[in-house]
Short mmCIF file of the C-alpha atoms (twelve columns), coordinates in Angstrom:
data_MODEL
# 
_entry.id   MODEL 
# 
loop_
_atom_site.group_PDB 
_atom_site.id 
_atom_site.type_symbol 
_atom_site.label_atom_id 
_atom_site.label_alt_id 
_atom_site.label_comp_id 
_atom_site.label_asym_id 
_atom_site.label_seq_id 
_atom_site.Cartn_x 
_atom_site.Cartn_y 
_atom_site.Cartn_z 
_atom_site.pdbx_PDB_model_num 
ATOM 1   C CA . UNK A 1   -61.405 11.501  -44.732 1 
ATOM 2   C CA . UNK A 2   -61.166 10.054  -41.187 1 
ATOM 3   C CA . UNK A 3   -60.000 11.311  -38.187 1 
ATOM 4   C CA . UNK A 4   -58.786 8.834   -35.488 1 
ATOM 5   C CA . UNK A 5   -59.807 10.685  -32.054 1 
ATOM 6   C CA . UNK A 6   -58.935 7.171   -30.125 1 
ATOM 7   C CA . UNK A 7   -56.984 8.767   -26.967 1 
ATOM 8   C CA . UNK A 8   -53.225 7.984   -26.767 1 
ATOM 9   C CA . UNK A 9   -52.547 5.048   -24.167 1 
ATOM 10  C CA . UNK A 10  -55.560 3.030   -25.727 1 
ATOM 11  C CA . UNK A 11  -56.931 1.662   -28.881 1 
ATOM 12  C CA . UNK A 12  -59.914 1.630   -30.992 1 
ATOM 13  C CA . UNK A 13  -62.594 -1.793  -30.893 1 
ATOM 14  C CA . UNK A 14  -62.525 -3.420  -33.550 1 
ATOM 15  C CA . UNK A 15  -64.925 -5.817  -34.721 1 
ATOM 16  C CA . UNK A 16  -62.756 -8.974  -34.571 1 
ATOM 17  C CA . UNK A 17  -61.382 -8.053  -30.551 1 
ATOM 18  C CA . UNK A 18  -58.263 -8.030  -31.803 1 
ATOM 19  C CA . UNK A 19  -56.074 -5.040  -32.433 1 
ATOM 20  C CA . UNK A 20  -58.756 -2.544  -31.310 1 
ATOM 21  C CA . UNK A 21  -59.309 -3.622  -27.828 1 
ATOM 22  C CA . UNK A 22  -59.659 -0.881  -25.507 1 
ATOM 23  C CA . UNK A 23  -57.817 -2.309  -22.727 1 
ATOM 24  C CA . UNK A 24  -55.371 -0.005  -21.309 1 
ATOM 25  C CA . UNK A 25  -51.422 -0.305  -21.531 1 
ATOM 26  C CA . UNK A 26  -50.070 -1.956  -18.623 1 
ATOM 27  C CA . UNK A 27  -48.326 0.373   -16.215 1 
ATOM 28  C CA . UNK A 28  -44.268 0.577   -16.526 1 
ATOM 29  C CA . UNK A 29  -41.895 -0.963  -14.032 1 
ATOM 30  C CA . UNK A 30  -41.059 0.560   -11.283 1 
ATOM 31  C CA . UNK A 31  -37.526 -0.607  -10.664 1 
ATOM 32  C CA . UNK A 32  -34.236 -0.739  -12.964 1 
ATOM 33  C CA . UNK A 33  -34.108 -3.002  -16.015 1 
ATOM 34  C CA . UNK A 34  -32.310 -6.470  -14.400 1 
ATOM 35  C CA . UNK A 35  -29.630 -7.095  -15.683 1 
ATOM 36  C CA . UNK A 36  -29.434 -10.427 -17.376 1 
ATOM 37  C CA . UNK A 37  -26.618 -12.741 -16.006 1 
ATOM 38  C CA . UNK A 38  -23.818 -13.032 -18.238 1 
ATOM 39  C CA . UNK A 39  -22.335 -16.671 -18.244 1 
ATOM 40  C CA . UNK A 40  -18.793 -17.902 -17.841 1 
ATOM 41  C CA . UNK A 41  -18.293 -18.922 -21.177 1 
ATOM 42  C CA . UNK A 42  -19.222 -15.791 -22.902 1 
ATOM 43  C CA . UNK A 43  -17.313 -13.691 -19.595 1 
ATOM 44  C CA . UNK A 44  -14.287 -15.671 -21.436 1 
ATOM 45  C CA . UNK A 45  -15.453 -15.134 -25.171 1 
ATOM 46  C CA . UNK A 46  -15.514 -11.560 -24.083 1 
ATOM 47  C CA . UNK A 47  -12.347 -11.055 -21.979 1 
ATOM 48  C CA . UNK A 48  -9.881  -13.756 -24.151 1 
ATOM 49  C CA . UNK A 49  -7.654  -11.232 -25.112 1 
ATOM 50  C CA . UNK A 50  -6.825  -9.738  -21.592 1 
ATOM 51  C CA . UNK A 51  -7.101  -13.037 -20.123 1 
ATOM 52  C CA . UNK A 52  -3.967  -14.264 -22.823 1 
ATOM 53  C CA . UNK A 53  -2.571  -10.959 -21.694 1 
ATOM 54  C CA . UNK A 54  -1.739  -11.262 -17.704 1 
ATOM 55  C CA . UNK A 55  -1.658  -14.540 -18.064 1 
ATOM 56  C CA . UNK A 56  2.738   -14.709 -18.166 1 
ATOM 57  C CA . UNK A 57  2.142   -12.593 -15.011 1 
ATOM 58  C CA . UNK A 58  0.277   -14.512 -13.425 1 
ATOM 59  C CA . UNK A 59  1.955   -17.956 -13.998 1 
ATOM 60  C CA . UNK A 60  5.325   -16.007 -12.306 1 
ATOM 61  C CA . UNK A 61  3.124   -14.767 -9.309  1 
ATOM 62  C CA . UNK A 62  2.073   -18.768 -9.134  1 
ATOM 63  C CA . UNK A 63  5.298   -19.944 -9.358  1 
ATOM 64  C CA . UNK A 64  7.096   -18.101 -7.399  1 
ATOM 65  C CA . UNK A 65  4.274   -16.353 -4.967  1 
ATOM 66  C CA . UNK A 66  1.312   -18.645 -4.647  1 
ATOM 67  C CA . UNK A 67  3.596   -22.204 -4.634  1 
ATOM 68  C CA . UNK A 68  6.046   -21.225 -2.412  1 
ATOM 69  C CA . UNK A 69  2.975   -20.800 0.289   1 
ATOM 70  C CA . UNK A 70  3.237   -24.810 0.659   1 
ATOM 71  C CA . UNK A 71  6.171   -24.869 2.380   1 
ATOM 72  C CA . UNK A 72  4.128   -22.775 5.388   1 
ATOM 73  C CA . UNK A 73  3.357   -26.623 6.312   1 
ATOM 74  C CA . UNK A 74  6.503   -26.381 8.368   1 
ATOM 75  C CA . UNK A 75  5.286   -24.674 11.043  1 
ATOM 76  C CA . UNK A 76  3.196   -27.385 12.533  1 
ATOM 77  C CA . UNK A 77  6.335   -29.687 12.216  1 
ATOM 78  C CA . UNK A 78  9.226   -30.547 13.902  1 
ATOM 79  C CA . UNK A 79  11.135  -29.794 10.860  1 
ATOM 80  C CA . UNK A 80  14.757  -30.460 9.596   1 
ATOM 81  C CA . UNK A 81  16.178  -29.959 5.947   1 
ATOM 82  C CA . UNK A 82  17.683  -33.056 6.209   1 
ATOM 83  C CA . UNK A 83  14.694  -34.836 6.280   1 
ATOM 84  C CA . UNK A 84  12.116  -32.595 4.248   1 
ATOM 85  C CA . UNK A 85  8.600   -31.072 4.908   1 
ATOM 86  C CA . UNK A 86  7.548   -34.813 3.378   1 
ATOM 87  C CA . UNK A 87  9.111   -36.547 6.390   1 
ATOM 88  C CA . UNK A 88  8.985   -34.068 9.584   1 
ATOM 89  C CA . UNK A 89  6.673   -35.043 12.192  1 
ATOM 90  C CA . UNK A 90  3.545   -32.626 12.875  1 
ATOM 91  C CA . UNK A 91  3.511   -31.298 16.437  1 
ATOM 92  C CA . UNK A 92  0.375   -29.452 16.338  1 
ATOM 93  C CA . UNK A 93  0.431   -25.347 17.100  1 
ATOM 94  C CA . UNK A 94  3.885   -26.452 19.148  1 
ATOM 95  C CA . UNK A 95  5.742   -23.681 17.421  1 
ATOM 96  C CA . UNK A 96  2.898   -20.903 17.492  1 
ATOM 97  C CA . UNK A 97  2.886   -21.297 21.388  1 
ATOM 98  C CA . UNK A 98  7.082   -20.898 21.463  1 
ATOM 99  C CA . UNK A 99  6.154   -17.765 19.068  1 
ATOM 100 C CA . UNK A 100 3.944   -16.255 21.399  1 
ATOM 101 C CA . UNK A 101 5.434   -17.107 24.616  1 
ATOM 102 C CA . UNK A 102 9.591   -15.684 23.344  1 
ATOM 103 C CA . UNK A 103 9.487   -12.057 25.076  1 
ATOM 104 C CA . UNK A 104 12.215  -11.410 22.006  1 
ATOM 105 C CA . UNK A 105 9.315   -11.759 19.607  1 
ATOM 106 C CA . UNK A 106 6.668   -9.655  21.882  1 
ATOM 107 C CA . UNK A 107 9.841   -7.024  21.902  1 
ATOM 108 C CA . UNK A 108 10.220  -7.144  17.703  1 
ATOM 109 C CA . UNK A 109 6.471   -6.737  17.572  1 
ATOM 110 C CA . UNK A 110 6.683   -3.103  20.154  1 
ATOM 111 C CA . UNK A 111 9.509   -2.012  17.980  1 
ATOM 112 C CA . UNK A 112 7.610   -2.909  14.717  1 
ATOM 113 C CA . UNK A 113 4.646   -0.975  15.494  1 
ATOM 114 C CA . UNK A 114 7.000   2.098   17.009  1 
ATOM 115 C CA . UNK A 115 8.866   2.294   14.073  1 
ATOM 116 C CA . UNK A 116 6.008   1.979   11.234  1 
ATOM 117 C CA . UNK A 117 3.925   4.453   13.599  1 
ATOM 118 C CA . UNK A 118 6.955   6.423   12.947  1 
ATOM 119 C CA . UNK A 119 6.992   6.619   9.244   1 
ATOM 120 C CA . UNK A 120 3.400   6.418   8.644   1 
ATOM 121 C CA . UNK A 121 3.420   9.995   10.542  1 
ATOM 122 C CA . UNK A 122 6.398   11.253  9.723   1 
ATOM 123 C CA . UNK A 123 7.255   10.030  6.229   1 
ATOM 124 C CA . UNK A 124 3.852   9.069   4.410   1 
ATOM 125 C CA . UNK A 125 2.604   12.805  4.461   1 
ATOM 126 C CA . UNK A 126 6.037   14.077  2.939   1 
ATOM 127 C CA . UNK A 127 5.786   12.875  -0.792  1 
ATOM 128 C CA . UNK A 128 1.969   14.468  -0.707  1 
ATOM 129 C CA . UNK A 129 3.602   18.161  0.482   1 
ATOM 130 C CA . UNK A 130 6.802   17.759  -1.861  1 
ATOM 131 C CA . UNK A 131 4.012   16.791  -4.864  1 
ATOM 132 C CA . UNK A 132 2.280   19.964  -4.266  1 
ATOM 133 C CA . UNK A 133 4.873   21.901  -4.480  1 
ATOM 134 C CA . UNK A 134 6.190   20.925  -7.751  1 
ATOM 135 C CA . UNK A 135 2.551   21.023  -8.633  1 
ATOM 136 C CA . UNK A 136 2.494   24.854  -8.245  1 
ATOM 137 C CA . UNK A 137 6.064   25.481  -9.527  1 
ATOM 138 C CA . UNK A 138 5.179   26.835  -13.518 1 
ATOM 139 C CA . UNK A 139 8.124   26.513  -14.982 1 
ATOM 140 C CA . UNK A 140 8.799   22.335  -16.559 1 
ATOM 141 C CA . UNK A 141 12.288  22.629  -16.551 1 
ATOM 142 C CA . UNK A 142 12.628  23.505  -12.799 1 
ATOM 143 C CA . UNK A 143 10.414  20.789  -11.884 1 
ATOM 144 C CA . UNK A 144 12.095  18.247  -13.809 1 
ATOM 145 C CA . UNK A 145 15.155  19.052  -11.935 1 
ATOM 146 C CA . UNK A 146 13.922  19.082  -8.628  1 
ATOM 147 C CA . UNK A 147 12.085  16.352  -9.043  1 
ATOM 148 C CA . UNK A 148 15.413  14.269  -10.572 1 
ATOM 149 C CA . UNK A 149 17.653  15.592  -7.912  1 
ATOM 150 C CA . UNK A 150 15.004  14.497  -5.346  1 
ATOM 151 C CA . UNK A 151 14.246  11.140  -6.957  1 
ATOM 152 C CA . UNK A 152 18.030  10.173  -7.165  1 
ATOM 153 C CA . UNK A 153 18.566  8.435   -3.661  1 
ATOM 154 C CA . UNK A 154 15.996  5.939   -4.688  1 
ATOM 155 C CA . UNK A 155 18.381  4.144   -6.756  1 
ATOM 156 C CA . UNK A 156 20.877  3.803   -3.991  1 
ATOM 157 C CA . UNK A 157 21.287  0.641   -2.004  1 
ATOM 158 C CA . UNK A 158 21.005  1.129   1.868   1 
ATOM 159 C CA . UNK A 159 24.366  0.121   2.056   1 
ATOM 160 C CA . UNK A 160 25.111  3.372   0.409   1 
ATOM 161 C CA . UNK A 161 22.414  5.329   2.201   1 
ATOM 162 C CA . UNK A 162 23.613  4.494   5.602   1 
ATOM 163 C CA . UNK A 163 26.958  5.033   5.029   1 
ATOM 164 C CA . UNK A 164 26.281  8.529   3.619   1 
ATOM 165 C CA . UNK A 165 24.817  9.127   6.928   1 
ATOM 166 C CA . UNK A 166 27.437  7.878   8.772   1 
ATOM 167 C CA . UNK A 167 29.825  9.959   7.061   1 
ATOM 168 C CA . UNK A 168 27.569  13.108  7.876   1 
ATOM 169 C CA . UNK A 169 26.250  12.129  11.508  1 
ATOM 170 C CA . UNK A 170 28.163  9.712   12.870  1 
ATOM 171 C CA . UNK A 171 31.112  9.995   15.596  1 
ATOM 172 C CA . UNK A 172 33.844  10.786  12.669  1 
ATOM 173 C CA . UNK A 173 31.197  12.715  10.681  1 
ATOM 174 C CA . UNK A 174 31.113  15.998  9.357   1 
ATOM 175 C CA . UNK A 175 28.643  17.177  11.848  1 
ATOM 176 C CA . UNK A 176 30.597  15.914  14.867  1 
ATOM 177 C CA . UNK A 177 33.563  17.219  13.501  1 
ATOM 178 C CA . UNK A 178 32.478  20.677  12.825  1 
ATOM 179 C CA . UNK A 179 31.011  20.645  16.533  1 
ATOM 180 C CA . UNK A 180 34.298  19.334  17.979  1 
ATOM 181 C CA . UNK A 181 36.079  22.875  16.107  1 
ATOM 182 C CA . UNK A 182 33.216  24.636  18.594  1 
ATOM 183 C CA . UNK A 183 34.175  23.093  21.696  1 
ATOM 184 C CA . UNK A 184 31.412  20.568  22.416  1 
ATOM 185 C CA . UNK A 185 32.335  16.588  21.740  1 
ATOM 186 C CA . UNK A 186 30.209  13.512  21.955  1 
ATOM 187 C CA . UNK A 187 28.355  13.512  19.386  1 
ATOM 188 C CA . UNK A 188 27.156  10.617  17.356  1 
ATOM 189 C CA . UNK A 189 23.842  10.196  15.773  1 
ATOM 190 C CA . UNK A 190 24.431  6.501   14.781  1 
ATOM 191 C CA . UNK A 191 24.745  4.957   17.766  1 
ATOM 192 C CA . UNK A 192 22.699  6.870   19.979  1 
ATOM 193 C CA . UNK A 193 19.707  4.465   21.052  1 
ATOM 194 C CA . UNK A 194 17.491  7.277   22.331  1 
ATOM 195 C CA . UNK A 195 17.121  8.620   18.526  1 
ATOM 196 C CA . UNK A 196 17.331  5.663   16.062  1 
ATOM 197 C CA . UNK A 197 13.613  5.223   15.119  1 
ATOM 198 C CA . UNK A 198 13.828  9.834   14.395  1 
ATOM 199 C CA . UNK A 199 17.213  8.316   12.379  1 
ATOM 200 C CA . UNK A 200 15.613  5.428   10.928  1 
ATOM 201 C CA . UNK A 201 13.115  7.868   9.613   1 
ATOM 202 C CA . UNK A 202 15.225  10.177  8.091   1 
ATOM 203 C CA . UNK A 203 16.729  7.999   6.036   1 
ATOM 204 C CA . UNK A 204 13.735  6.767   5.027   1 
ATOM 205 C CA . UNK A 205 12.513  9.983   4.054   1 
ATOM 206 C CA . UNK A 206 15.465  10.974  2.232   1 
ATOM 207 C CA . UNK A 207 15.682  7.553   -0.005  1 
ATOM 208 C CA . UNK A 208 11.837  7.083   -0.655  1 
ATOM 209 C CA . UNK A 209 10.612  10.348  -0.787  1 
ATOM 210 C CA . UNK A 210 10.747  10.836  -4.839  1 
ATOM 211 C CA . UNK A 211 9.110   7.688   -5.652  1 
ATOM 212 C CA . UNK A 212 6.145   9.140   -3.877  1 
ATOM 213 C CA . UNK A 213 6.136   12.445  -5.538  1 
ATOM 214 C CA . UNK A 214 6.198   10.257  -8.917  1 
ATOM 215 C CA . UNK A 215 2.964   8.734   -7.845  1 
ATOM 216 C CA . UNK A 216 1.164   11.805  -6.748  1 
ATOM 217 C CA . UNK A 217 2.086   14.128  -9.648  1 
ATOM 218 C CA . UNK A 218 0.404   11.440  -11.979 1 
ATOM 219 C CA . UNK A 219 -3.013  12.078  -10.355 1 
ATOM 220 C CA . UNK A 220 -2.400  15.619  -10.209 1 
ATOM 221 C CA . UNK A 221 -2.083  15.510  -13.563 1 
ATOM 222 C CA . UNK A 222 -5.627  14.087  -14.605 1 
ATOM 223 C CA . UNK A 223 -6.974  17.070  -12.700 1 
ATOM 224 C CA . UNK A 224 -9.275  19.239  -15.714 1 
ATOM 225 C CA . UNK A 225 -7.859  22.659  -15.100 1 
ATOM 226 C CA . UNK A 226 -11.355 24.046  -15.624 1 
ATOM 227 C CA . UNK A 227 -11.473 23.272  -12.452 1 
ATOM 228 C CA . UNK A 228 -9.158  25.761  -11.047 1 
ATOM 229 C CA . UNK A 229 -10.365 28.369  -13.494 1 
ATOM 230 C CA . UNK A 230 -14.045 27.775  -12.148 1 
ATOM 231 C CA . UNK A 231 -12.788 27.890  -9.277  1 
ATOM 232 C CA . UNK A 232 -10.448 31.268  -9.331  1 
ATOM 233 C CA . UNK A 233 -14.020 32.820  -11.069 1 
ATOM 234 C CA . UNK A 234 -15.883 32.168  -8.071  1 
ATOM 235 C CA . UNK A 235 -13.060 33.665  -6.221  1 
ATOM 236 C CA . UNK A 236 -11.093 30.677  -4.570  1 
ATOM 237 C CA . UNK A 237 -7.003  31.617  -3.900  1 
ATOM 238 C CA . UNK A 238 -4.676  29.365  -3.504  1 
ATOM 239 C CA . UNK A 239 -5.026  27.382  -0.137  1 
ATOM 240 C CA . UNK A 240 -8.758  27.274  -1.197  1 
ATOM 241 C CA . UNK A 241 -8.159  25.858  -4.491  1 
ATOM 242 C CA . UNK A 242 -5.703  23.299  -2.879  1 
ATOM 243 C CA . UNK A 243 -8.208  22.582  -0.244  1 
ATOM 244 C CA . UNK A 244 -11.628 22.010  -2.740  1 
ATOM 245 C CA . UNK A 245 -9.775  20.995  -6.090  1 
ATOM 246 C CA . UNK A 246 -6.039  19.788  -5.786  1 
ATOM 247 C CA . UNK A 247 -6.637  17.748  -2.007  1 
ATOM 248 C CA . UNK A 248 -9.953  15.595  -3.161  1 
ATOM 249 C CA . UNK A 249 -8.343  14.351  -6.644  1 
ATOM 250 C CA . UNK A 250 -5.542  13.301  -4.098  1 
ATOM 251 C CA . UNK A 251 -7.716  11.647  -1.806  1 
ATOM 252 C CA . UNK A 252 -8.235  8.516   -3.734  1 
ATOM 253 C CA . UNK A 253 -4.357  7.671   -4.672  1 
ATOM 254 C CA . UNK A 254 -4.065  8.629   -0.218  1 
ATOM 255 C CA . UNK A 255 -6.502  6.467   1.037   1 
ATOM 256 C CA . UNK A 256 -5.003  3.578   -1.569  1 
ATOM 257 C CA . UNK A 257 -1.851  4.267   -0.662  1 
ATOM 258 C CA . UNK A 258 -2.270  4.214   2.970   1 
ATOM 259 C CA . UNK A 259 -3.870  0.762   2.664   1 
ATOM 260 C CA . UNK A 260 -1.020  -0.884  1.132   1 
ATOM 261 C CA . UNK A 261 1.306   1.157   3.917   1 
ATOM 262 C CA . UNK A 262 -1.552  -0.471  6.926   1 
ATOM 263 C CA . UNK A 263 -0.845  -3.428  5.155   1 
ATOM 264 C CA . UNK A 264 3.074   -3.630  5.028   1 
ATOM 265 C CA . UNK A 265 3.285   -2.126  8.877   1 
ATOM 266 C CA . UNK A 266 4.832   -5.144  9.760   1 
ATOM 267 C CA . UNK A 267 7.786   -4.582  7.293   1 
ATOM 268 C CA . UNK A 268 9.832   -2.261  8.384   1 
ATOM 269 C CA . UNK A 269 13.277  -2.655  6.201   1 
ATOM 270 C CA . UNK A 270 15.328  -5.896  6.885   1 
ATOM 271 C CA . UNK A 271 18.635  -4.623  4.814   1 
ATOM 272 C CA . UNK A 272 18.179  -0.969  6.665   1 
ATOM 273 C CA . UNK A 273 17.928  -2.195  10.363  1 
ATOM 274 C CA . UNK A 274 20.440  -5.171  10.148  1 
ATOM 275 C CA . UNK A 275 23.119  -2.877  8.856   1 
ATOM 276 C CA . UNK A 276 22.824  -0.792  11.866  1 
ATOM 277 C CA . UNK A 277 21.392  -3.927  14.617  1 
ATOM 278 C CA . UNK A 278 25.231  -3.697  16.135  1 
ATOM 279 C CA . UNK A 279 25.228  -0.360  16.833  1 
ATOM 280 C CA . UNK A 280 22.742  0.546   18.186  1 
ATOM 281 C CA . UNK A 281 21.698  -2.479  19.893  1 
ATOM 282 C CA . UNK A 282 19.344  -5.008  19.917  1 
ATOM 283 C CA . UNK A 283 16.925  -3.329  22.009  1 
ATOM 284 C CA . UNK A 284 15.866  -0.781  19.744  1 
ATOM 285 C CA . UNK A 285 16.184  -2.239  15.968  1 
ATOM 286 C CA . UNK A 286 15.194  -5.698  16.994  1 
ATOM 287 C CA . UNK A 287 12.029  -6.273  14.443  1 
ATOM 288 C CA . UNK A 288 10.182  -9.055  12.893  1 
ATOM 289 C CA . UNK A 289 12.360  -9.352  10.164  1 
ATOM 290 C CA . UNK A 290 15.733  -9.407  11.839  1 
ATOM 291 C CA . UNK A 291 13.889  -11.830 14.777  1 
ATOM 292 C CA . UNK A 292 13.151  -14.305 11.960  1 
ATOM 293 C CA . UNK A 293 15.842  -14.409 10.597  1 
ATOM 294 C CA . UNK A 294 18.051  -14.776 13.902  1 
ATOM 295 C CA . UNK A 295 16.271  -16.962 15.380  1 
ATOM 296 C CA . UNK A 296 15.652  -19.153 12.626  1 
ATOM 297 C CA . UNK A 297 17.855  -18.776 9.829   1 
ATOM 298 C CA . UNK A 298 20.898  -18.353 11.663  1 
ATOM 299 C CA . UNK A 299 20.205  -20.449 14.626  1 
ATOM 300 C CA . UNK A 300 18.415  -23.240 12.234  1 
ATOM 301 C CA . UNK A 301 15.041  -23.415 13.818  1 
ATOM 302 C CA . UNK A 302 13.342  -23.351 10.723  1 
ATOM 303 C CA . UNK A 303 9.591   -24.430 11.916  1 
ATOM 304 C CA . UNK A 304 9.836   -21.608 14.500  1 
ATOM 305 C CA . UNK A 305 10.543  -18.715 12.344  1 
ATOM 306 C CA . UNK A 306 8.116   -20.211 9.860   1 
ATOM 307 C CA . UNK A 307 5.609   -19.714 12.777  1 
ATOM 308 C CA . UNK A 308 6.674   -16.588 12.837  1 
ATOM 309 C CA . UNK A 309 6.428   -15.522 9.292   1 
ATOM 310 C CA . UNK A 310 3.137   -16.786 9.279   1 
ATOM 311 C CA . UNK A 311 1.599   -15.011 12.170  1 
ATOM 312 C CA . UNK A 312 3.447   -11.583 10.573  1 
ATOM 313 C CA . UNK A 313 1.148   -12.661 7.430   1 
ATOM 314 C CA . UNK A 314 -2.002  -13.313 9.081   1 
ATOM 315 C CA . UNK A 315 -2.126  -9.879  10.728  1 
ATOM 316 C CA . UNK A 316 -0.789  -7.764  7.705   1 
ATOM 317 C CA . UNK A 317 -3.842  -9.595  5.713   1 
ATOM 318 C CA . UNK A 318 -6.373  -8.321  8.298   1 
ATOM 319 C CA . UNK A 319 -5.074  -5.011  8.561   1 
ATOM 320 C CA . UNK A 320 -5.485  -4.375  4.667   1 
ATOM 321 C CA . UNK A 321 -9.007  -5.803  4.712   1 
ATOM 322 C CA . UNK A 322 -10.385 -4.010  7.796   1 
ATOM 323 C CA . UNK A 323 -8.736  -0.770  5.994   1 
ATOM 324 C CA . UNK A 324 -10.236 -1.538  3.053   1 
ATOM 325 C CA . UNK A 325 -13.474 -1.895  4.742   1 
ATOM 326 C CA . UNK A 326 -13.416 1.281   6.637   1 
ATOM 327 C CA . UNK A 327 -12.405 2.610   3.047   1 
ATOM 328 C CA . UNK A 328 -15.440 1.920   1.372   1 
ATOM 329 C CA . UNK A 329 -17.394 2.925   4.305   1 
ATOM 330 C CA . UNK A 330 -16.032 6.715   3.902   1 
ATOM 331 C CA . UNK A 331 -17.035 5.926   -0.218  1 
ATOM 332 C CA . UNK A 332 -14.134 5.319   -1.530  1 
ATOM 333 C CA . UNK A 333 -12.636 2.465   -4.006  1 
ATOM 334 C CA . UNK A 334 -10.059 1.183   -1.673  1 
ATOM 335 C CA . UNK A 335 -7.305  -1.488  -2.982  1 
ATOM 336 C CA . UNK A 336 -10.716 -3.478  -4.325  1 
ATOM 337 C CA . UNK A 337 -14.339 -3.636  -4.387  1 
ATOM 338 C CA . UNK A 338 -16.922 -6.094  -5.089  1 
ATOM 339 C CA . UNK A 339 -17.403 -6.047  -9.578  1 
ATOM 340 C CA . UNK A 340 -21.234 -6.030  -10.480 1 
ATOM 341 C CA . UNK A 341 -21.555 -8.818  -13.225 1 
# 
């Protein structure tokens, strides 16, 4: 009976050079396996189900997203309906210089910023609070009903929301009237210039709010509770257990959130400010949306408030990529990130 003694990580001679050479193994690699390049046609054998899938959606986003974006054209023509985009002589960046040079558009642009500084302060941070409330209350049925009786105003129009305001805070308002039974008159909340973009807010808050809460209760709700039990072991209350479990399975939903809000700064409510662009003034609720649509809908300058529209684009673009950016710098996911094939 033999005993093979040959030491692991090499092999006996053998007569023949073969087999028994007693060259050693060759040394592993010392980076990761690369990853071998997966072609186009088997990316489609692969993903041909999804692919038939979103494809309906993404024929509508074509048709009536994507095609649409021809017509932009206008703005670097002299255009007129009655002769078509086809037709219209080109006059160069004509209308992007008349965009830039209007003080009415550099005035929409001030009260664009003011008012989405406004509600990115003011509103964005309410549906996170209101979420973690309901989050802590233990009982279903009460949260249910909070969160329906909160949710409610999103399905009015804002014809309806600013005439419930009206009725509560305007000059024949409940508010005004029960101040006029306590000697003091002048009131009116929905015409005062001095306090429409606080006003604009409110509303704003009170419509939107429970959509947000929706949103932010669904991540809540992938939270593992082992996590709060580990962390009421080690001795965590509650602001601590908010603070290192409930706050960074937020984060992710904020930052995206946030992104999309950078992104749509320039989009302020057309139906909400033109309902209440008379009284308050022009001054104050005059934003990109209403100045496009005055200046070139109404008054028929259709290649100008293209020019318009388009500049509004541009800049919403860049402000949801250099979010994005800054995003993934802090780690996280962001609206998108580059896919490793």
């Amino acid at each position: 009976m033999s005993v093979d003694v040959t030491p692991r990580g090499t092999s006996g001679t053998t007569a023949d050079g073969g087999r028994g050479s007693s060259r050693p193994s060759a040394p592993p690699s010392s980076g990761p396996p690369r990853r071998r390049k997966v072609t186009l046609a088997a990316r489609l054998r692969r993903d041909g189900a999804l692919l038939l899938m979103v494809l309906p959606a993404v024929a509508l986003l074509a048709v009536f997203a994507y095609v649409p974006m021809l017509g932009n054209v206008i703005a670097w023509q002299d255009y007129s309906p009655y002769t078509g985009f086809v037709n219209s002589p080109f006059v160069g960046w004509w209308n992007f210089e008349r965009v830039f040079t209007n003080p009415l558009f550099l005035d929409a642009v001030v009260n664009t910023l003011i008012i989405s500084a406004f509600q990115i302060v003011l509103f964005f941070p309410v549906p996170i609070v209101l979420a973690l409330l309901l989050h802590s209350v233990l009982s279903p049925a009460v949260r249910t009903t909070i969160q329906s009786i909160v949710y409610l105003p999103h399905f009015f129009s804002w014809v309806i929301v600013v005439t419930i305001f009206q009725q509560i805070f305007g000059g024949a308002g409940y508010v005004a009237g029960r101040m006029r039974e306590a000697g003091y008159t002048g009131f009116d909340l929905m015409t005062n210039p001095d306090t429409f973009y606080l006003l604009i807010t409110a509303q704003v808050v009170w419509k939107d709010a429970g959509w947000g809460i929706i949103i932010f209760l669904a991540a809540l709700s992938t939270v593992n509770p082992n996590l709060y039990e580990a962390a009421v072991v080690d001795g965590a209350g509650r602001w601590r257990r908010m603070w290192h479990v409930t706050l960074p399975a937020l984060r992710p939903v904020i930052v995206l959130l946030l992104i999309l809000r950078l992104g749509d700064s320039l989009t302020v409510g057309f139906e909400q400010l033109i309902l209440q662009r008379n009284a308050v003034g022009v001054g104050v609720s005059e934003v990109l949306d209403t100045f496009v649509y005055y200046q070139g809908v109404v008054n028929g300058d259709w290649a100008f408030a293209a020019a318009a529209g388009l500049v509004k684009g541009i800049v919403s673009l860049v402000l949801v990529l250099a979010a994005n950016r800054v995003a993934h710098v802090f780690g996280e996911s962001g609206v998108y990130q580059r896919a490793e094939r």
